[in-house]
N, C-alpha and C positions, 0 to 999 in steps of 0.2 A: 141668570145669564148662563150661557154653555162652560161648563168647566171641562179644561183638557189639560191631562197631564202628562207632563215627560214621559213615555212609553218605551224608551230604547230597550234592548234587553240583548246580553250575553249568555247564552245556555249552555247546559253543561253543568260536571259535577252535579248530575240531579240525586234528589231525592225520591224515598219511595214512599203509599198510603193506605187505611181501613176505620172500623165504626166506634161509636162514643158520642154523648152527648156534653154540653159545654155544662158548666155550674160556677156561677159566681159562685165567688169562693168570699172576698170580702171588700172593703172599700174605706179606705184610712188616708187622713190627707201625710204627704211624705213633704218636709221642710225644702228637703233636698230638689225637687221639682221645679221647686217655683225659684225662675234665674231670675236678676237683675235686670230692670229694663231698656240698660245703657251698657253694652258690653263695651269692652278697652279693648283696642286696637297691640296687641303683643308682639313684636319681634326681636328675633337674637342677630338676625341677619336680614338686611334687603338692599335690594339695589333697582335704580328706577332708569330706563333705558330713557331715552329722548321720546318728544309729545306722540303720542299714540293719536287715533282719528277716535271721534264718540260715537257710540254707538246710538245711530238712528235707524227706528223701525220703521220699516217702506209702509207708504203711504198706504191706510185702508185695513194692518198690520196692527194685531194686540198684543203686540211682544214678546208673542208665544209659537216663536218658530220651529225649534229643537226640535220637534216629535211630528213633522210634517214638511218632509223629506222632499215633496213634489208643489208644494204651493198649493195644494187645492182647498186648504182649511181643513181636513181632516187629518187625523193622527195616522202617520205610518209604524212600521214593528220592524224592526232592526235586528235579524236574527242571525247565528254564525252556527255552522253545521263541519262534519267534514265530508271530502266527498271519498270514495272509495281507495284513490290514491292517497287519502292524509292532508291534502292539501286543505285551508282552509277555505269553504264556501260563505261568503257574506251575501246576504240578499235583503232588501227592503220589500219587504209585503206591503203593498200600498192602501188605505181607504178606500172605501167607498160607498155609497147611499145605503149600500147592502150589509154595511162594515167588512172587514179586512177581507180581500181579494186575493186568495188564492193565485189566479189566473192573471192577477199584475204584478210580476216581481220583478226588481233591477237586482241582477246580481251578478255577481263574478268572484271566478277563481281566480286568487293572487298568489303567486310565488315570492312576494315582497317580505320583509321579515316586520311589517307591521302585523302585529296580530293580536286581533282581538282576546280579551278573556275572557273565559269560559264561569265564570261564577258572581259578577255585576251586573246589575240592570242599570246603574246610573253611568254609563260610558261615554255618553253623544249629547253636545250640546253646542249652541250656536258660540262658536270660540272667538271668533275674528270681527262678530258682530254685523255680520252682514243679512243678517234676518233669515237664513239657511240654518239647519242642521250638520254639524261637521261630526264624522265618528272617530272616539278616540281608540287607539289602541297600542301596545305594547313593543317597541324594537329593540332587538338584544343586541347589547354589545362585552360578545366573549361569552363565557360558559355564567358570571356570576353578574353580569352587572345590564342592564337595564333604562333606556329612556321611553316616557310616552310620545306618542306620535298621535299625527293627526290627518286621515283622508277629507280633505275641505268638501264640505256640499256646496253646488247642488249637485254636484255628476263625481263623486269622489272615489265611488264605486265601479265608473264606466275605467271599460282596459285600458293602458297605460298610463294609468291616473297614479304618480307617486304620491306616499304620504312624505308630512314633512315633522319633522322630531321638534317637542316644542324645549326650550332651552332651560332647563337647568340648574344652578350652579355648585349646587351637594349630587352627594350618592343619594339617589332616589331610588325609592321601591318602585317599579312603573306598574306592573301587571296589580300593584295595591289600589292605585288611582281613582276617583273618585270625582266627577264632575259635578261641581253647584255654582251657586252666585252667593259667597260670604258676606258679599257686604253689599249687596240689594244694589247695584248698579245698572243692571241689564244685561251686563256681560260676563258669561259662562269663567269658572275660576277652577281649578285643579286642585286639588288635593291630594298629597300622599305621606306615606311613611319614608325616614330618608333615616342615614346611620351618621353620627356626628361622628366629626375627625377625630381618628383616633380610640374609636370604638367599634364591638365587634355587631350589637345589635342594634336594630331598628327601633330609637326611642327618641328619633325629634319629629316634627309635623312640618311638612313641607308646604305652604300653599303659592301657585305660579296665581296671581288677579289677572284677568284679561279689561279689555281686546286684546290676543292675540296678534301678532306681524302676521304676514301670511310666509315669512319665513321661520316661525315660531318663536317670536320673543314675546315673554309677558310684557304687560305693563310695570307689573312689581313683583318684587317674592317678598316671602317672611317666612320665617322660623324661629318656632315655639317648640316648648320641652311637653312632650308626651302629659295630659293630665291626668293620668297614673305613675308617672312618674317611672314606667315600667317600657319595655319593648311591645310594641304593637303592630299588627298588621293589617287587620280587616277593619275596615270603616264601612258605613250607611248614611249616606245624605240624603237630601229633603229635595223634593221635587224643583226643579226651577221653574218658574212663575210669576214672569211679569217682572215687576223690580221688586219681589219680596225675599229678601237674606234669609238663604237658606240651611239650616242648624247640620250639625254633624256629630256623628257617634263614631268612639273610638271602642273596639271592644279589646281587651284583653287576651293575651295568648292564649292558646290553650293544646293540649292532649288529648284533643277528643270530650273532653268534659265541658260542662256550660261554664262562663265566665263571666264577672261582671265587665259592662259598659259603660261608658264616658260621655255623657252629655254636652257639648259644646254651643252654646248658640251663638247666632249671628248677627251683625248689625252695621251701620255706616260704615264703623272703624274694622270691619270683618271677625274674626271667630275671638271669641271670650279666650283667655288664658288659661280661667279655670274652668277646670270640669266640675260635673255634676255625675255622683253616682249613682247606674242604675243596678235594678236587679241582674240577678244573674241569667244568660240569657245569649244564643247565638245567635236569633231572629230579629229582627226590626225592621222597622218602619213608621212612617211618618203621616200625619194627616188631621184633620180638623173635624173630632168625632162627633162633638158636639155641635159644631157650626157656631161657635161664639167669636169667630175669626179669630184664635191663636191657637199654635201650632201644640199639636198632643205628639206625642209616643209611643208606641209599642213595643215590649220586649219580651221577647219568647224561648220556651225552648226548641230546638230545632231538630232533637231526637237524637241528636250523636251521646257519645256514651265513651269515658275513658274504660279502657278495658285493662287496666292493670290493676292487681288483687286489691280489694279494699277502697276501688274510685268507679264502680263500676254503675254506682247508684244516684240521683240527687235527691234534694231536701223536696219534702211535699212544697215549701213555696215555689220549688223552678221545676218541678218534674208536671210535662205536661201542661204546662202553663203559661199563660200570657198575661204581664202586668201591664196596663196603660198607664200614663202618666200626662194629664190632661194642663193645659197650660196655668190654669188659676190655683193649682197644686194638690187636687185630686188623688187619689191614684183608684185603681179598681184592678181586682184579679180576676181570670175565669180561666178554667181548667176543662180538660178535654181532647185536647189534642194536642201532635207537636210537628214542626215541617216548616216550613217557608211564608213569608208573608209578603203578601199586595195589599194595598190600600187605594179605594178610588170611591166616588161618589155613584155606584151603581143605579141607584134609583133614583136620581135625579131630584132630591130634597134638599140641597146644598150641603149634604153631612155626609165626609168621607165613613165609608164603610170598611169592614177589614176581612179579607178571608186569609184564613192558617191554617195550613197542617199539611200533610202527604206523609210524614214522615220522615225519616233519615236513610238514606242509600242503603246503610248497613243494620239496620234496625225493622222491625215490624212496619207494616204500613198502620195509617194513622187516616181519618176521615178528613178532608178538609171544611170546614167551617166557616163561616159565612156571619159576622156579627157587626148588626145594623146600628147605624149612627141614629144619636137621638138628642132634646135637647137633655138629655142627662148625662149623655156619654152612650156609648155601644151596650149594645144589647143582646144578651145571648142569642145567635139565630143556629139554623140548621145544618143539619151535612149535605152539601152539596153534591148531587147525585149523578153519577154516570160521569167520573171523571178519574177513576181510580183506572191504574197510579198515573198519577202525576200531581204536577205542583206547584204554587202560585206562584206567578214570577212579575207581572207589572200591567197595570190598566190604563185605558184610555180610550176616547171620543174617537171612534174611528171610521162609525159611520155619520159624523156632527149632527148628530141629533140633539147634542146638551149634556148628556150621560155616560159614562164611563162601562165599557166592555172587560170584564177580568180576562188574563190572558194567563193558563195553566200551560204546561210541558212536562213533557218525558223525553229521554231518549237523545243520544249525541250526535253519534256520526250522520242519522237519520230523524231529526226532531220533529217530532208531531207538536202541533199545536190544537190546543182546543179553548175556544175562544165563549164566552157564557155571559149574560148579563147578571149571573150573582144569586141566580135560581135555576136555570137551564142549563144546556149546552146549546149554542146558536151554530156551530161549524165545527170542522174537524180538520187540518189538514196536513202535507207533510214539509218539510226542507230539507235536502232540495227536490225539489219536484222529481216523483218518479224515485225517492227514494227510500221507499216505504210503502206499508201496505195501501195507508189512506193518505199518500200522497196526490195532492190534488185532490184532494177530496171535501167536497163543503155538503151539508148538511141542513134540512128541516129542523129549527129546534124540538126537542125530543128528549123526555126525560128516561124516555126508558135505553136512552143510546148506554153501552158499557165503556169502559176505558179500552183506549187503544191495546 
């Protein structure tokens, strides 16, 4: 059956890419992998407003709204640009038969202090449960402190559309935020880092459970202690899909250098207390490599590099490296490249595939890679060609043909996208239109096309 995945994407903070071949490195099962089948429902703190409405999906509707902005059953691209004055440009690039449409975009410039972030792809998710796509993003309040907000779909994007701040009740990290379904309900749940009373760092876990009010109250909150037991800020969640609870990665501070990650899964009762640790690793993602229906892992290096005397280097097991961690407790290395990861079902065999690498902004470019789902787990594949620089950022159904389109980028103020089924380039274009060379611009797929 057609698989389509959460597609949102916030650009920005990119990374840069060049050549390498992959090489399994080796394949040991890791104890630490394999979680519990009944996670515990954990909090230090919650509170439960009066009866919320349940989430019913409109009739003819496979629960899988979030990434398809317009209602047509194809996946839209949710992208944030700036335009010449700083201001921020959001636009939805719509589907269609052709896949993603340049030539159909809803978008507007807001002066509103809702603002998207420039370095998540999991930001937009059906919140209120009304079978729509709603985009989250960030509003400040004061120079330090921070709520997420939310532009409701379907028209959340048309002018004088406010967003609304979703409620609360700690110091929450907001621009940290992270949109899933913890506990496999249907409706879209929040995550973030938050600072307990009385402290100076970000070490508890904040999650807001939806439906959301359409004045932004959850249904519930919880908080749990950091399972590092440490300050945290960067999270990676798992696609939402259907009613299936979706896992989260806490990763570790860091200074530029790679760091180990946090393993969370998820279930009825919402996220596990305890973590699981992974390799060290500022990349990840999520996906079903083998197609044995449970969820695998990815954790990579992402090419940054601390730069103070004596941290300047890592270990052969994280340098250049991607370790998977498959659900029955596998794990598998391959080496070769370092940069950003998407994971989607490109060729349409029901086994997520994964492409990795571009590089690190500050660092050498890196090949991106392209390594194919099997029933044994991924498999070394190729450097994907004519895409340098740039860098994988989220895939999805966008022309509903059944299979997932990779969606690469370069570039901020003016972001090019280049759009590939996993061995081509299919298009090329820019946002916001007109601002950039190959703005507006789609294309014959063509390997001999170069990078923007």
């Amino acid at each position: 059956m057609p698989r389509r995945m959460t597609i949102w994407l916030a650009l920005g903070l990119l990374l840069a890419g060049c050549g390498g071949e992959p090489r399994p490195v080796s394949r040991t099962p890791v104890p630490s992998a394999t979680v519990p089948s009944t996670p515990a429902a954990s909090t230090s703190a919650a509170s439960t407003p009066t009866a919320l409405p349940s989430v019913k999906p409109r009739a003819g509707k496979r629960g899988r709204d979030a990434d398809d902005v317009d209602d047509d059953g194809r996946a839209d691209l949710v992208v944030e640009a700036r335009t010449r004055d700083g201001l921020p440009f959001r636009t939805v690039v719509h589907g269609s038969p052709r896949g993603l449409d340049p030539g159909r975009q809803t978008g507007a410039t807001s002066k509103t202090s809702c603002f998207m972030r420039l370095d998540q792809a999991n930001w937009a998710a059906d919140f209120d449960g009304d079978g729509f796509g709603d985009i989250l993003g960030t509003a400040r309040e004061g120079e330090d402190r921070s709520r997420p907000c939310v532009l409701w779909g379907p028209h959340g994007l048309a002018p004088g559309k406010e967003p609304v701040r979703l409620r609360a009740e700690t110091d929450v990290v907001a621009d940290a935020a992270v949109a899933g379904d913890f506990d496999g309900d249907g409706a879209a749940d929040l995550a973030m880092p938050s600072t307990p009373e009385g402290s100076f760092f970000h070490s508890d876990l904040v999650v807001l459970y939806g439906p959301f009010r359409r004045d932004g109250t959850p249904a519930r909150q919880t908080v749990q202690a950091s399972p590092s037991g440490e300050e945290f800020r960067r999270l990676t969640v798992d696609r939402i899909e259907g009613r299936r609870a979706t896992g989260l990665i806490v990763h570790e501070p860091d200074d530029g250098e790679q760091t180990a990650s946090w393993l969370l899964r998820a279930g009825p009762g919402g996220l596990d207390k305890a973590g699981h640790k992974l390799n060290d690793g500022s990349s990840a993602a999520f996906g079903d490599f083998d197609g044995d229906g449970t969820r695998d892992v990815a954790v990579g290096d992402n090419g940054s590099r601390n730069n103070e005397p004596g941290y300047e280097t890592e270990p052969p097991s994280v340098h250049h490296t991607v370790t998977v961690y498959y659900g029955n407790g596998r794990t598998w290395n391959f080496t070769g490249t370092a940069g950003t990861m998407a994971a989607g079902d490109f060729d349409g065999d029901a086994r997520d595939d994964l492409a990795f690498g571009g590089g690190h902004e500050y660092g050498p470019r890196q090949p991106v890679l392209v390594f194919r789902g099997a029933p044994d787990g991924l498999r070394p594949g190729g450097a994907l060609d004519g895409v340098s620089p740039a860098w994988p950022r989220t895939a999805g159904d966008f022309d509903g043909d059944g299979d997932d389109e990779l969606v690469l980028s370069h570039g901020q103020d003016s972001v090019k996208i280049i759009v590939t089924d996993g061995t081509k380039v299919l298009s090329r274009f820019g946002v916001p239109p007109g601002g950039g060379r190959s703005a507006g611009e789609t294309r014959r797929p063509d390997r001999r096309v170069g990078g923007l």
